[in-house]
C-alpha positions as CSV (number, residue, x, y, z in Angstrom):
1,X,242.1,26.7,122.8
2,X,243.5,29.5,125.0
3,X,244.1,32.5,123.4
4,X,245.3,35.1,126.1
5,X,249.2,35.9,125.8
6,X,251.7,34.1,127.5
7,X,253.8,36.3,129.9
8,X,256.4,36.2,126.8
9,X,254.1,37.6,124.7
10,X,252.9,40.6,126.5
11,X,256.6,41.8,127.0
12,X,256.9,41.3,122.9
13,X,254.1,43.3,122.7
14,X,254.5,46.0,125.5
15,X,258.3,46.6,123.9
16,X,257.0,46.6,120.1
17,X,254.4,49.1,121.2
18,X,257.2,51.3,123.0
19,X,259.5,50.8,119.8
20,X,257.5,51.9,117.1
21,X,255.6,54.8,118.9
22,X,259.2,56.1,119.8
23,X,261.0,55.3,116.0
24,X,258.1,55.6,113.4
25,X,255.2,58.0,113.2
26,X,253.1,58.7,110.4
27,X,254.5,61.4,109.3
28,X,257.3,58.9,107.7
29,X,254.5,57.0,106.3
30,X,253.5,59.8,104.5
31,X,256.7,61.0,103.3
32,X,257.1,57.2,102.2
33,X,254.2,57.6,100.1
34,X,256.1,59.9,98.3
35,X,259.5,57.4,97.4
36,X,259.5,54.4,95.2
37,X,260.9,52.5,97.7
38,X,258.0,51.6,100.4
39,X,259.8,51.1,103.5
40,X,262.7,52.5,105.7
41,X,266.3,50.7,105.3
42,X,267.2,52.0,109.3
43,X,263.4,51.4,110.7
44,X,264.4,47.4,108.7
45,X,267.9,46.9,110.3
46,X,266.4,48.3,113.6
47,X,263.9,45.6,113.5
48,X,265.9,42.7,112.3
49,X,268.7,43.9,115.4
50,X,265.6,43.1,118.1
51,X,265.1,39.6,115.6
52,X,261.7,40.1,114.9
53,X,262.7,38.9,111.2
54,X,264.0,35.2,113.2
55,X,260.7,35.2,115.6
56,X,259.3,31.9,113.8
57,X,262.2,30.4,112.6
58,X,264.1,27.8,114.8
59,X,267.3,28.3,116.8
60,X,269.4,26.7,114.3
61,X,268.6,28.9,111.6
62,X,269.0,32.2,113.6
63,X,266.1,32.5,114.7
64,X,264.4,32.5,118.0
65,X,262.1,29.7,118.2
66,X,258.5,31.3,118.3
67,X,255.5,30.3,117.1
68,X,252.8,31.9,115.2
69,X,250.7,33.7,117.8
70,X,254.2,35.8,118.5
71,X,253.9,36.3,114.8
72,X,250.4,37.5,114.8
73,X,251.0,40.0,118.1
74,X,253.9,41.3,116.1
75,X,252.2,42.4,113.4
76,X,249.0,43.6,114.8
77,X,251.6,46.3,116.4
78,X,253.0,46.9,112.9
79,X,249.4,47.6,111.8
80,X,248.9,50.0,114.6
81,X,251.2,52.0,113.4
82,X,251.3,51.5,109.7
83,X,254.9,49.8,109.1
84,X,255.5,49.4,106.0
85,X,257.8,46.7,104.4
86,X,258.2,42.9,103.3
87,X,257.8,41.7,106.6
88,X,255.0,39.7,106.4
89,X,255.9,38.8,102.8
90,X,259.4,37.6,103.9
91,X,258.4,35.8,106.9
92,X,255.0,34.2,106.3
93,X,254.7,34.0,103.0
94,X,257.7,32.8,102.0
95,X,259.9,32.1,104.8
96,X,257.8,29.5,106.7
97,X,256.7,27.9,103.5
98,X,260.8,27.3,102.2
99,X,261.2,26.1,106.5
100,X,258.7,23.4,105.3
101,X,259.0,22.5,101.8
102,X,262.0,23.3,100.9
103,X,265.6,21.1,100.4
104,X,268.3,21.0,103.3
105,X,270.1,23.1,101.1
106,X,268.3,25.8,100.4
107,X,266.6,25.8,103.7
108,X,269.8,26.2,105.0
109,X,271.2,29.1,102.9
110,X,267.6,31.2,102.7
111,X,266.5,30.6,105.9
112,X,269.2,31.9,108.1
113,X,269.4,35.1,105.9
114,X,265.4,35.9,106.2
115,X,265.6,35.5,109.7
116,X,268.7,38.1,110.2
117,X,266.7,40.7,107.3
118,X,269.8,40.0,104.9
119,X,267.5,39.4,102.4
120,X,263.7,40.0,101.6
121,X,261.5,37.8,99.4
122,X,257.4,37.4,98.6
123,X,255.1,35.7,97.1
124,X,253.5,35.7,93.7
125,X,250.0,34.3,92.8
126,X,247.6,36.6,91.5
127,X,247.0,37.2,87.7
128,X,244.5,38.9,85.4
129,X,241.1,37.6,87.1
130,X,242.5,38.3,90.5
131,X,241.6,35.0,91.8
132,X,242.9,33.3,94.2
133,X,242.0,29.5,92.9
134,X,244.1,27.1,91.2
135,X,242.5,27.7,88.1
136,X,243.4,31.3,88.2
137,X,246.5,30.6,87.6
138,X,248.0,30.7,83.9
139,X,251.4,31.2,84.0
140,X,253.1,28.9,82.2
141,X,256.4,27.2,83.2
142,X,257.9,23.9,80.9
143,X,261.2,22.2,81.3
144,X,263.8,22.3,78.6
145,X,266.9,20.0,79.4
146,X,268.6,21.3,83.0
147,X,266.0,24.4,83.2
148,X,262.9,25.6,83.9
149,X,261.5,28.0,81.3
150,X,258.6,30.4,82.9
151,X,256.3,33.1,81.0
152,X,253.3,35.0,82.1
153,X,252.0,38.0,84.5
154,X,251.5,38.3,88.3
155,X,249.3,41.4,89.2
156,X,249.0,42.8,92.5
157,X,252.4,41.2,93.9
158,X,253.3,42.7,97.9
159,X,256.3,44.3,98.1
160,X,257.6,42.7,94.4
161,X,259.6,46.1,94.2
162,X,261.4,45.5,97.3
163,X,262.4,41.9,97.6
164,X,265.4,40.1,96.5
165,X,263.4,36.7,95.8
166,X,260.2,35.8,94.3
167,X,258.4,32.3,95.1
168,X,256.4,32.4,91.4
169,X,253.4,30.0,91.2
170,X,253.5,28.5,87.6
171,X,251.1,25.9,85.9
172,X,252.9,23.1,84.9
173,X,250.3,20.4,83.7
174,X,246.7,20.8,82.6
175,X,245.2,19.7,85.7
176,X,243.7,22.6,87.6
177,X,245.9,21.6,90.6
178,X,249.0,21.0,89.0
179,X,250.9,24.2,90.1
180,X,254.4,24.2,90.9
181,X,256.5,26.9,92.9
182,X,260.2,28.5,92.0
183,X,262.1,30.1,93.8
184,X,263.8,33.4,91.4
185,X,266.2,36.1,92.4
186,X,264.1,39.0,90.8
187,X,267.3,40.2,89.3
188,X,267.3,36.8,86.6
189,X,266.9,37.6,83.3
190,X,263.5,37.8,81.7
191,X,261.9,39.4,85.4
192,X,260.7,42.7,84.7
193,X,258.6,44.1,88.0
194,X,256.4,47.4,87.6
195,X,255.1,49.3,90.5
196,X,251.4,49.3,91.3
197,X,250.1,52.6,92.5
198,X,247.5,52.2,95.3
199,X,245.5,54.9,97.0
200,X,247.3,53.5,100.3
201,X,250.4,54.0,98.6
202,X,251.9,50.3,99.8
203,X,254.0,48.3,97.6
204,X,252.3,46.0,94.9
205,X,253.6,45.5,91.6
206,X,253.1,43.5,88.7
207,X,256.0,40.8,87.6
208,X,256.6,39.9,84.1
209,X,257.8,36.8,83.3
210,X,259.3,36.8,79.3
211,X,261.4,32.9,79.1
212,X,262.7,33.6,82.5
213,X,265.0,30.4,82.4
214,X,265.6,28.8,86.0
215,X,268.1,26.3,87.4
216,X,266.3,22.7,88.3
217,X,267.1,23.6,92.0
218,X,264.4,26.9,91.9
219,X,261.8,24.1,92.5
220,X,260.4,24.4,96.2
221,X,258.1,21.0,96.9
222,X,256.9,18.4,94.3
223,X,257.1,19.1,90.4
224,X,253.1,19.3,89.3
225,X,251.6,19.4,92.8
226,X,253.0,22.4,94.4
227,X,248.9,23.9,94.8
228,X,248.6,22.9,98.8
229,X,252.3,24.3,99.5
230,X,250.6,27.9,97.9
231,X,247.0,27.6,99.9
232,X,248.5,26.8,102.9
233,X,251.0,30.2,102.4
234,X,248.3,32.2,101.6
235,X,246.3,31.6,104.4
236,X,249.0,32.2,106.6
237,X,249.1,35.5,104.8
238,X,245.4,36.1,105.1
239,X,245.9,35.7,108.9
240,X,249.0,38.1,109.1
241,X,246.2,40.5,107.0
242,X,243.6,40.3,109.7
243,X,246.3,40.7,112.4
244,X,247.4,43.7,110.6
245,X,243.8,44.9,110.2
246,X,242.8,44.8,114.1
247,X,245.9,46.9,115.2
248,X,244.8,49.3,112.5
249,X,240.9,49.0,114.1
250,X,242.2,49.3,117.7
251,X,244.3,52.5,117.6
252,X,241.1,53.7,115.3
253,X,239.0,53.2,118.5
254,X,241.3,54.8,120.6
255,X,242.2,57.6,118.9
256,X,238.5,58.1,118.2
257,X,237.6,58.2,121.8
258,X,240.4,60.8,122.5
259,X,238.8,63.1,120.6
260,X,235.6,62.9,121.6
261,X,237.4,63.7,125.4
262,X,238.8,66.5,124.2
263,X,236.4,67.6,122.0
264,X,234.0,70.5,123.2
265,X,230.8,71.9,121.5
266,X,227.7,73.2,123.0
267,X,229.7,73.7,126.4
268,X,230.8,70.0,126.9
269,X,233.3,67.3,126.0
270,X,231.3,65.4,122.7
271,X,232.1,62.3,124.2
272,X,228.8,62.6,126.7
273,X,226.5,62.3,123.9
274,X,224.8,59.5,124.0
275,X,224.9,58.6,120.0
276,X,228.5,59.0,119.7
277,X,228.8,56.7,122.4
278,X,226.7,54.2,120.5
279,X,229.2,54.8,117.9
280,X,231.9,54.4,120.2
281,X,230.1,50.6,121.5
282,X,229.6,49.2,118.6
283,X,233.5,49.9,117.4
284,X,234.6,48.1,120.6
285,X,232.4,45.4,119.3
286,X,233.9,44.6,116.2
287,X,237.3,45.2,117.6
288,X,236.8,42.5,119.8
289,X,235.0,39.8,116.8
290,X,238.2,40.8,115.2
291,X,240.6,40.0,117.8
292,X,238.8,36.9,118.5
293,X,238.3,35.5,114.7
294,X,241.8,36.5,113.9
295,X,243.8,34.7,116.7
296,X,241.3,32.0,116.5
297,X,243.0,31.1,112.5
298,X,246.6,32.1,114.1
299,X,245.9,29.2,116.8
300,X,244.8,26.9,114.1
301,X,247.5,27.2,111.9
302,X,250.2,26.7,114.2
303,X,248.5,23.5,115.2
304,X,248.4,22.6,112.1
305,X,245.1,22.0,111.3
306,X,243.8,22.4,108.0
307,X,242.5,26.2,108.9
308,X,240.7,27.0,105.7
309,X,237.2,27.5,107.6
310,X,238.6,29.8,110.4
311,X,240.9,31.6,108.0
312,X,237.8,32.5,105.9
313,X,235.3,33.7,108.7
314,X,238.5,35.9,110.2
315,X,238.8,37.4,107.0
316,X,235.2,38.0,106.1
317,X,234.7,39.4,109.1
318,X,237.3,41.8,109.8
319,X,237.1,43.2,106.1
320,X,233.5,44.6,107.0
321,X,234.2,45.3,111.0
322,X,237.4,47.3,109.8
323,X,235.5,49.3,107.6
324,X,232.7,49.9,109.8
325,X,234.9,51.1,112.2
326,X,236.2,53.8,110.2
327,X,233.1,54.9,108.9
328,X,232.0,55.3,112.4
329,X,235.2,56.8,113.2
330,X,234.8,59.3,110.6
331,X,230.9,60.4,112.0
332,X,232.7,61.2,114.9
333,X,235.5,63.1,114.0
334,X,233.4,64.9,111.1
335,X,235.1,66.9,108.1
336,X,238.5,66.9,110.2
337,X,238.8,63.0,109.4
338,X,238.7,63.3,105.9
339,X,241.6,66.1,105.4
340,X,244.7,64.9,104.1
341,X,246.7,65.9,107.4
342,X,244.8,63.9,109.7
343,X,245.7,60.3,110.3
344,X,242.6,59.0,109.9
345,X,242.4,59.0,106.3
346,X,245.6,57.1,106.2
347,X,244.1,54.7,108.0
348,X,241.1,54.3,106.1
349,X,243.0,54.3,102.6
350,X,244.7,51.3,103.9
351,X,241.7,49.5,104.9
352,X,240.1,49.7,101.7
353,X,242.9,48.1,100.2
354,X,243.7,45.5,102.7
355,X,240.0,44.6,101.9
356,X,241.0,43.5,98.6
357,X,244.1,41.6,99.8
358,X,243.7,37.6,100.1
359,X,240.6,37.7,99.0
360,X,237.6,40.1,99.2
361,X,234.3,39.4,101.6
362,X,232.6,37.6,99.2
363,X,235.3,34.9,98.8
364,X,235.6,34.0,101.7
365,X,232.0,33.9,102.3
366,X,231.5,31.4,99.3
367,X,234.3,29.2,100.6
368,X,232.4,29.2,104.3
369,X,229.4,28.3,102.4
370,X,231.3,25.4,100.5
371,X,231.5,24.1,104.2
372,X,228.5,24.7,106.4
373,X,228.4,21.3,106.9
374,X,231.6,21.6,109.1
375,X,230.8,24.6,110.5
376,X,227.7,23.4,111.6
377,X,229.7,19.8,113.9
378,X,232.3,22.7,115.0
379,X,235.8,21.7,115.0
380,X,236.9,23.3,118.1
């Protein structure tokens, strides 16, 4: 397992890094936070014109043929500098699961338009208990002659104000397992999305589902057993989290250790204090366990490999290292960190909330323990 970049792959990231720092800032994030629509239509059609939309998605669909470390670089820039949008919803959540599961035909006519940014689309799972486990899920869905007939509520949904699609998880038999996934336009009848306000101010929203009829052709994957098609989705988007998360924790570091350079009190630069260089070490720390534990489950899933294990150990970890890193980072920026015009806060808003996304520390901890036994052989 060799997880430094290719060549490729630094000059994705070098040009991402130049792109965004020259197109976004965060004073657009927080005149964002003000709009109900999350993201920026020009900072979208600018991306999708450099085909970061098509980076996973093969040649023949419009896209470019990369694989999901490109993917996980990508968007660890995008979490430096807090781009909002479907992205990760469109591409991982949905997009690579339809490039697997789905028909020739749809694949053919969904694929092509994810990968240009035509068209944006997520995924929804959650509901009332905000589990993430087969059981969890109660929305019902029956057939009735040449239809599918769906009714329930997703909570929590990314970006469900801002797609055109929806790929709804519905239980269809009274096995805990036997989940199905449809594919919706969320203009059908019967689909009613509200808007979740977060203290982060991204997009989540709640879908209701009130006999939202379906064609037969909405079905992505087997009828009744559609459950692995949606764990193997959302650990792709617990990865895309975590990769998120550490460019978030990075440019935390480095902004933090800016200011302590240019910081003076008591006749010198803060900085050569030895406790705020402590502060400074252990950041670097968990900067590094998340790098490592997050391209760790990025390599794993593009092999393949059933990536449950390091999915969960990425996750748990970077949820706590995130936000010890800006708790440390406020310490060392003191009252100025915590003022609504400094960029920290955003930052910090954000990470309390990704915490909760794909699953909280403590779910991911209990599924590690579910498999000590594995982790103890090592499968690497």
């Amino acid at each position: 397992m060799d997880l430094s970049f290719t060549d490729t792959q630094k000059m994705l990231v070098t040009e991402a890094r130049q792109f965004l720092k020259s197109t976004w800032g965060t004073s657009m994030v927080r005149k964002l936070a003000e709009d109900t629509k999350d993201y920026s239509n020009d900072l979208w059609i600018a991306m999708a014109e450099l085909g970061w939309m098509g980076i996973v998605f093969p040649q023949e669909y419009g896209g470019t043929g990369g694989n999901l470390i490109d993917l996980c670089a990508l968007v660890e820039e995008m979490g430096r500098h807090l781009v909002p949008g479907p992205f990760c919803s469109s591409i991982g959540l949905v997009g690579l699961t339809l490039l697997k599961e789905a028909d020739n035909e749809t694949r053919s006519l969904m694929i092509p338009k994810l990968a240009s940014g035509q068209i944006t689309a997520t995924l929804a799972v959650t509901e009332e208990t905000g589990g993430l486990a087969p059981e969890d899920i109660e929305t019902i869905c029956v057939r009735k002659n040449d239809h599918y007939i769906l009714n329930g509520i997703k909570l929590f949904v990314p970006d469900a104000q801002n797609v055109d699609y929806i790929l709804i998880a519905a239980r269809t038999g009274s096995k805990p397992t036997n989940i199905s996934l449809f594919l919706a336009p969320t203009g059908s009848d019967g689909i009613d999305i509200r808007a979740h306000k977060t203290m982060s101010f991204d997009a989540q929203g709640e879908l209701r589902l009130v006999n939202t009829q379906l064609p037969l052709s909405s079905l992505i994957g087997e009828f009744n057993n559609g459950w692995p098609l949606v764990d193997r989705a959302l650990q792709l988007g617990t990865m895309l989290k975590c990769a998120e998360m550490l460019g978030g924790a990075e440019i935390i570091l480095d902004k933090t250790i800016e200011h302590l350079q240019e910081r003076v009190q008591f006749g010198r630069p803060i900085g050569t204090f030895q406790a705020l260089q402590h502060h400074c070490a252990n950041m670097a720390i968990d900067v590094e366990g998340c790098r490592y534990l997050t391209y760790q489950a990025a390599w794993s899933l593009s092999q393949g490999f059933n990536s449950r294990k390091e999915v969960s150990m990425a996750k748990a970890w970077v949820n706590e290292a995130y936000n010890r890193i800006c708790t440390l980072s406020h310490q060392c920026h003191g009252a100025i960190g915590f003022t609504m015009e400094h960029d920290l806060q955003l930052y910090t808003r954000r990470a309390r909330v990704q915490e909760q996304s794909f699953g909280e520390t403590q779910f991911h901890v209990e599924i590690l323990t579910k498999n000590i036994g594995s982790l103890r052989r090592g499968s690497l």
